[in-house]
C-alpha positions as CSV (number, residue, x, y, z in Angstrom):
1,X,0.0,0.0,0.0
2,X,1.0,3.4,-0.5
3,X,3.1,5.5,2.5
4,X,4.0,2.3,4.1
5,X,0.4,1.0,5.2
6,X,0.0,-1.0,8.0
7,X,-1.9,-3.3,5.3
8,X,1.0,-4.7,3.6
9,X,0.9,-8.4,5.2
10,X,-2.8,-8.6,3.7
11,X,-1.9,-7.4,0.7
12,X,-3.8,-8.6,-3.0
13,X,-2.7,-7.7,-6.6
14,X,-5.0,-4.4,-5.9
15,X,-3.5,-1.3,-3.9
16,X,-6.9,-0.3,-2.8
17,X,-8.3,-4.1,-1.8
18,X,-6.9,-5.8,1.4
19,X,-7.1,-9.8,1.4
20,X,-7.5,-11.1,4.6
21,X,-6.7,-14.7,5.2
22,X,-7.7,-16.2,8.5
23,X,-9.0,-15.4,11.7
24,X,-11.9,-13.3,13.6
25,X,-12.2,-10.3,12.5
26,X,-14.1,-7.7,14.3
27,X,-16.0,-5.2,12.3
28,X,-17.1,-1.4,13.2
29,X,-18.4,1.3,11.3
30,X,-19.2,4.8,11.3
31,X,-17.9,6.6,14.7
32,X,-18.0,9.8,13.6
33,X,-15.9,11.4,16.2
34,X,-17.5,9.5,18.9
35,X,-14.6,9.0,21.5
36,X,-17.4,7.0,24.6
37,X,-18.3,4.6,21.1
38,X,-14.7,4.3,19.8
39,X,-13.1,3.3,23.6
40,X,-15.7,1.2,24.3
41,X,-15.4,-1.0,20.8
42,X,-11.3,-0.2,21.1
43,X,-11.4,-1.7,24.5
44,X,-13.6,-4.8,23.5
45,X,-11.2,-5.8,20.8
46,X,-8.3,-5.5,22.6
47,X,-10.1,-7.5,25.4
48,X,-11.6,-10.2,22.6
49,X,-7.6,-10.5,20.8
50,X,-6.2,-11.0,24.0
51,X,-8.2,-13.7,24.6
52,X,-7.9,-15.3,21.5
53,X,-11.4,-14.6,20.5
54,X,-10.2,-11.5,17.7
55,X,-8.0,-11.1,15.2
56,X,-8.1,-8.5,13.4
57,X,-9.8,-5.1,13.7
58,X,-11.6,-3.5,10.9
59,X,-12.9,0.2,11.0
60,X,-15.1,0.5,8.0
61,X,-15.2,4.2,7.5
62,X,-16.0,7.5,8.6
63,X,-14.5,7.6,12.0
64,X,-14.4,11.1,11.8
65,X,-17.0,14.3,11.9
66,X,-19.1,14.5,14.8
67,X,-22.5,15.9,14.7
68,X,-23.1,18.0,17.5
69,X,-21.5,20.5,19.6
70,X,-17.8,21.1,18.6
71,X,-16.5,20.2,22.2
72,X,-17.5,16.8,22.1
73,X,-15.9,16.2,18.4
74,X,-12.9,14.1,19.6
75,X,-12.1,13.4,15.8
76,X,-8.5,14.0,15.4
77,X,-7.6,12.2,18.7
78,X,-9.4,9.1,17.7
79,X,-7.5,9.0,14.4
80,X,-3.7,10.0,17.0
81,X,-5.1,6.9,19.0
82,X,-5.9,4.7,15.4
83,X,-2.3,6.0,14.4
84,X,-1.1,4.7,18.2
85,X,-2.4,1.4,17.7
86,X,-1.1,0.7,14.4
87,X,2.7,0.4,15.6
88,X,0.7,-2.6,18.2
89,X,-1.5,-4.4,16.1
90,X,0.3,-4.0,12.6
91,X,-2.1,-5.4,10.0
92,X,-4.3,-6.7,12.9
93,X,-6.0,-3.3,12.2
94,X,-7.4,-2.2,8.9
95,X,-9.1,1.0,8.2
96,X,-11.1,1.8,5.5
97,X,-12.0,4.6,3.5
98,X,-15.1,6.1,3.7
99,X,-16.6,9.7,2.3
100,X,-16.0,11.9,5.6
101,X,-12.1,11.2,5.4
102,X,-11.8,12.0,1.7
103,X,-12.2,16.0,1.9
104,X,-9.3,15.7,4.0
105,X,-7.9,14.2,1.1
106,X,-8.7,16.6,-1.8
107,X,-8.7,20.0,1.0
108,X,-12.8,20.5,0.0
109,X,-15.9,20.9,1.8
110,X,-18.2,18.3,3.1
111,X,-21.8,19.6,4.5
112,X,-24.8,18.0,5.0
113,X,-28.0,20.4,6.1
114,X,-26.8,23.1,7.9
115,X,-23.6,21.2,9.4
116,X,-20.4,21.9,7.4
117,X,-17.9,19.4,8.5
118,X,-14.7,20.5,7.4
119,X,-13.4,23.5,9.1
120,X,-13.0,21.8,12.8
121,X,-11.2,18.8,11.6
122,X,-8.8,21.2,9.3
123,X,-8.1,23.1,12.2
124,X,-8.0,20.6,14.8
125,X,-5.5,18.4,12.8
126,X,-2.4,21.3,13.7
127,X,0.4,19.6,14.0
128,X,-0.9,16.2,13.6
129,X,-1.7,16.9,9.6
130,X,0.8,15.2,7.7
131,X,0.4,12.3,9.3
132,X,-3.5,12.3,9.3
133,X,-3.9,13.0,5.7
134,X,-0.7,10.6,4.7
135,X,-2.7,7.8,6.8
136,X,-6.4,8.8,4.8
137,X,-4.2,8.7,1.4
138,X,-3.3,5.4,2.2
139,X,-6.5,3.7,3.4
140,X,-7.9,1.0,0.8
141,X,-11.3,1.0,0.0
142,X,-12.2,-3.1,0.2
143,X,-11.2,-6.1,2.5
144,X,-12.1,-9.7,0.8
145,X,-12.3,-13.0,3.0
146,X,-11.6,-16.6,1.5
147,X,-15.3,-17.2,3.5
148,X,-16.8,-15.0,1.0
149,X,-17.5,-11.7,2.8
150,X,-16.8,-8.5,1.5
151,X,-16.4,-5.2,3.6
152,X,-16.9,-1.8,2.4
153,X,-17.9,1.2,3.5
154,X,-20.6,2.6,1.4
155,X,-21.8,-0.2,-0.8
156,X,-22.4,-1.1,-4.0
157,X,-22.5,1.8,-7.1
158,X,-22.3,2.2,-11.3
159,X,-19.0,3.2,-11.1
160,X,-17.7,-0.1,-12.4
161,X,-20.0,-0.7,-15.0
162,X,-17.2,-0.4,-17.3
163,X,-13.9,-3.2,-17.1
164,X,-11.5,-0.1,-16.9
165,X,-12.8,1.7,-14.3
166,X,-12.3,-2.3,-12.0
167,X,-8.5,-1.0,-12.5
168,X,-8.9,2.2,-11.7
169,X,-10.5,2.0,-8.8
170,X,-8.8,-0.6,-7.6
171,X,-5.2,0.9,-8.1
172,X,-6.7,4.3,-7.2
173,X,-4.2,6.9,-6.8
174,X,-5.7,10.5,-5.2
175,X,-2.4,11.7,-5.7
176,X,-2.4,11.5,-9.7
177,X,-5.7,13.2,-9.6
178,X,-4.6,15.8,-7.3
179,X,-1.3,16.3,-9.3
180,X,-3.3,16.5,-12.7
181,X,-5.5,19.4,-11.4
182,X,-2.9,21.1,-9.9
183,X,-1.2,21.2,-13.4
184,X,-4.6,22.9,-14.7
185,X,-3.9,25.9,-13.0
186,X,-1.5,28.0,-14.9
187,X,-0.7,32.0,-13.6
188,X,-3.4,32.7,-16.0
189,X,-6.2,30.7,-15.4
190,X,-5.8,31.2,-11.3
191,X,-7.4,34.3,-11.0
192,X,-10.2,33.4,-13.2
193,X,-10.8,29.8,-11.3
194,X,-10.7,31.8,-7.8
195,X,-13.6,34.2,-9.1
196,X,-15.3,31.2,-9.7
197,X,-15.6,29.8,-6.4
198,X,-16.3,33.1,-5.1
199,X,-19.2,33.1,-7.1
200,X,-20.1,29.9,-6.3
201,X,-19.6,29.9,-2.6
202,X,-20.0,33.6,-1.8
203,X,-17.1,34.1,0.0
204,X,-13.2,35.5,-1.2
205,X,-10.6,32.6,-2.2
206,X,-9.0,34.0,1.0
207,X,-11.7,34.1,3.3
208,X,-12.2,30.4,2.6
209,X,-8.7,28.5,2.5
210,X,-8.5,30.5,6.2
211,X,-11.5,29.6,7.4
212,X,-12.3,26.6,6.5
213,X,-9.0,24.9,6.2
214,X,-6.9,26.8,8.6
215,X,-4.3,28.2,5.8
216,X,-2.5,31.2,7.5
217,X,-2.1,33.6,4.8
218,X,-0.8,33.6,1.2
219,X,2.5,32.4,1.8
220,X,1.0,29.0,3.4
221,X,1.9,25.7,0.9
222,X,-1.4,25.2,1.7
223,X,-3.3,28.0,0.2
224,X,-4.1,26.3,-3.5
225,X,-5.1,23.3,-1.7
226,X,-8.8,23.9,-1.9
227,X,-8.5,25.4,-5.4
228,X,-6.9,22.2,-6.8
229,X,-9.1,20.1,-4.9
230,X,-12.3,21.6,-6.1
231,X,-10.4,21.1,-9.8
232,X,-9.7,17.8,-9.1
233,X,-13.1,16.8,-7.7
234,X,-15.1,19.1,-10.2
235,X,-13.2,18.0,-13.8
236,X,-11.1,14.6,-13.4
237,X,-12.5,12.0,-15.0
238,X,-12.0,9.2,-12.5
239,X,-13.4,11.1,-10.2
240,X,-16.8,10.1,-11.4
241,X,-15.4,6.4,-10.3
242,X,-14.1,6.8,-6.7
243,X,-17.3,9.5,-5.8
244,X,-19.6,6.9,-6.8
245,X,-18.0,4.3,-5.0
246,X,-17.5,6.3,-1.5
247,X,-20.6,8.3,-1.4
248,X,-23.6,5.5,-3.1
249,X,-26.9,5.9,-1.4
250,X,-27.7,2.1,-2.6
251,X,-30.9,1.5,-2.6
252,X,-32.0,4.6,-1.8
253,X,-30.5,5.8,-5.4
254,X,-30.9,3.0,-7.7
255,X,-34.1,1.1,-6.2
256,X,-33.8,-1.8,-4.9
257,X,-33.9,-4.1,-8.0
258,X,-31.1,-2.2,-9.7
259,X,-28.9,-2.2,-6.5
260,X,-29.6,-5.9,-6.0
261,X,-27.9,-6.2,-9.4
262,X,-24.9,-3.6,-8.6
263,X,-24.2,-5.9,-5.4
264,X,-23.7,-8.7,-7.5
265,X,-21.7,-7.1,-10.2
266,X,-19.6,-5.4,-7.7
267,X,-19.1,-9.3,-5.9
268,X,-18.5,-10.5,-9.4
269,X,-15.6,-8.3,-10.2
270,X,-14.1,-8.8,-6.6
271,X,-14.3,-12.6,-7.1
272,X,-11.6,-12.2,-9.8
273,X,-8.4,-14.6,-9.5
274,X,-10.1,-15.2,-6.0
275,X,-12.7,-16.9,-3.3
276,X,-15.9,-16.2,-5.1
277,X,-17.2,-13.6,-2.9
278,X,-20.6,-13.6,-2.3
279,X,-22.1,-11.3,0.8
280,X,-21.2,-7.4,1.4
281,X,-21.4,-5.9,4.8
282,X,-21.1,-1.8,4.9
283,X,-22.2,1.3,6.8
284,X,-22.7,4.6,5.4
285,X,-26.8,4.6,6.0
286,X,-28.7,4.4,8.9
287,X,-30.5,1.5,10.5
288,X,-33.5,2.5,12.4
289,X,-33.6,-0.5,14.2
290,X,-31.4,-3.0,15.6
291,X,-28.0,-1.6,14.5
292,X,-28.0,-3.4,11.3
293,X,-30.0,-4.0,8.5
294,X,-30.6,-6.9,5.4
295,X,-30.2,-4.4,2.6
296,X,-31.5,-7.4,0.3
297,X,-30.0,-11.5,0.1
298,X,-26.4,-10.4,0.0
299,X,-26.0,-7.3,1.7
300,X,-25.6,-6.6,5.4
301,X,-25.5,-3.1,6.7
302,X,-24.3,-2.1,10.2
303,X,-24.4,0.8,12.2
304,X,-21.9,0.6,15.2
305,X,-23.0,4.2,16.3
306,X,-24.2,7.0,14.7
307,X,-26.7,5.5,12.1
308,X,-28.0,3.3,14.9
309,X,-31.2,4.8,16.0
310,X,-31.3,4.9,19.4
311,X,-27.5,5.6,19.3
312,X,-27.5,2.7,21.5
313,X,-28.7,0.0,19.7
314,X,-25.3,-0.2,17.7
315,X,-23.8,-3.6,16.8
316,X,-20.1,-4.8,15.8
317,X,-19.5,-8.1,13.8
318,X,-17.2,-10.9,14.7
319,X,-16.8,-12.6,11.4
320,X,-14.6,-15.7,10.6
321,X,-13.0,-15.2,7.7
322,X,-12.1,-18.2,6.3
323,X,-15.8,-20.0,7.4
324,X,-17.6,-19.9,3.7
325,X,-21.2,-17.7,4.0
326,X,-23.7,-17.5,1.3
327,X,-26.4,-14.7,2.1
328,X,-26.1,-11.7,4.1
329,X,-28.9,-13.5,6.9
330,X,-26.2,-16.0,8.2
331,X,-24.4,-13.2,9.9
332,X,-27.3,-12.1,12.3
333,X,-25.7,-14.2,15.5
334,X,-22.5,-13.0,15.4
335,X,-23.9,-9.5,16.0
336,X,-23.1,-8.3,18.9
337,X,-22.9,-4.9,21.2
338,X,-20.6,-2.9,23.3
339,X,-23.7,-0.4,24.9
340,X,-25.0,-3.8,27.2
């Protein structure tokens, strides 16, 4: 994996997809800045692996952006505490990408109603930055089991209808995209970009890269950050395969026939020169009840935190890897809870 990831024992002929051969792993999803949620899961891995009873840890996405007040956003030390435990557990913990780390990846905004996520984590990352967004750069986007199971954060999407885009998202490199946009903006064209934004957002070029991503002034190697990210998001052609792939609403967007037929493509292609994989489990959405839902025969959402509605009712997965699982339904009693 790129910038010496943590992943490299698991690795498969695909930077951005982690094979994982044997064990228990333990799977949680969607903390969102929740330090009470993260200790408690933290604390019940470390208990269940020194017992013999876990593996491997796998953190399946947005760990970071809290919604609520900004003193209980614990965000950034979550991630120094994932960054901690990496130098213990080695590939014994994999963390996967999901949509809240990317704008820390391309420096752009992320809102959703009225809460604009970006800003605290930019400025809370001080110090810490380069080796937060070296760690989010790194993160691969799937882990496949010999039992069959997939993990993912989001889900399922269109963005591999095509064979090319398989390679390209499975080799994805943020870093080309970023350095293509960056190469877009010649002395000429960066005024006339950064009046664009301003129109679009409402707000001076300088107003925003201080405000929301804590650049200090002009002189910061910052300061174009948000100009090429915006580029890069807004114009590079495989962009339109990674958004897709970290931001899908599943069925939500495609209805549940169609996304019935995306799962199965999207196990297909992950099958290749592998264990036919047959059963996704993801986050990303939440699950009114229960802490997890059956999205359809081969899907299995879970919601460890905050997409479990109460809060409360959030569940973890202890999956064997290697044991061989054919629908999504067989995983129900391995469910289990750190809030009882």
């Amino acid at each position: 994996m790129e910038h010496g990831s943590v992943m490299d024992a698991n690795k498969s002929a695909w930077q951005r997809v982690v094979d994982l051969e044997s064990g228990t792993a333990m799977i949680v999803t969607d903390l969102h800045g929740d330090w009470d949620a993260y200790r408690r899961y933290r604390d019940r891995f470390l208990e269940l692996h020194k017992y013999g009873r876990a593996d491997t840890l796998i953190l399946d996405g947005d760990l970071i952006h809290y919604s609520g007040p900004a003193v209980l956003d614990k965000s950034v030390e979550m991630i120094l505490d994932i960054l901690r435990l990496q130098e213990e557990l080695g590939g014994r913990l994999i963390y996967l990408l999901g949509n809240h780390e990317i704008p820390h990846i391309y420096s752009i905004t992320l809102s959703k109603g009225e809460d604009l996520f970006t800003p605290q984590f930019e400025r809370a990352m001080g110090e810490y930055r380069p080796q937060i967004t070296a760690l989010f750069d790194s993160l691969p986007f799937y882990v496949r089991t010999p039992g069959g199971v997939t993990i993912t954060h989001a889900g399922a999407s269109s963005a591999i209808s095509q064979p090319s885009a398989v390679e390209l998202l499975f080799n994805f490199s943020h870093q080309a995209v970023l350095q293509r946009a960056r190469k877009q903006i010649t002395p000429e064209a960066r005024p006339y970009l950064m009046r664009e934004m301003r129109q679009q957002y409402g707000f001076t070029y300088n107003q925003m890269a201080r405000e929301w991503f804590a650049v200090t002034g002009l002189d910061d190697p910052r300061y174009e950050d948000f100009l090429v990210g915006s580029l890069a998001v807004s114009s590079d052609p495989e962009m339109e395969i990674l958004w897709p792939a970290l931001f899908t609403r599943n069925e939500k967007e495609y209805g549940e026939y169609n996304y019935t037929l995306l799962v199965n493509n999207l196990l297909k292609v992950l099958s290749l020169d592998y264990h036919q994989q047959k059963v996704l489990i993801t986050g990303h959405i939440d699950c009114p009840q229960n802490g997890f839902k059956l999205v359809n025969r081969q899907q299995l959402r879970i919601a460890s935190a905050k997409h479990a509605i109460p809060r409360e009712a959030g569940k973890y997965l202890l999956l064997d890897v290697t044991k061989p699982i054919e629908t999504a339904e067989e995983l129900l009693p391995h469910m289990q809870s750190v809030f009882v």
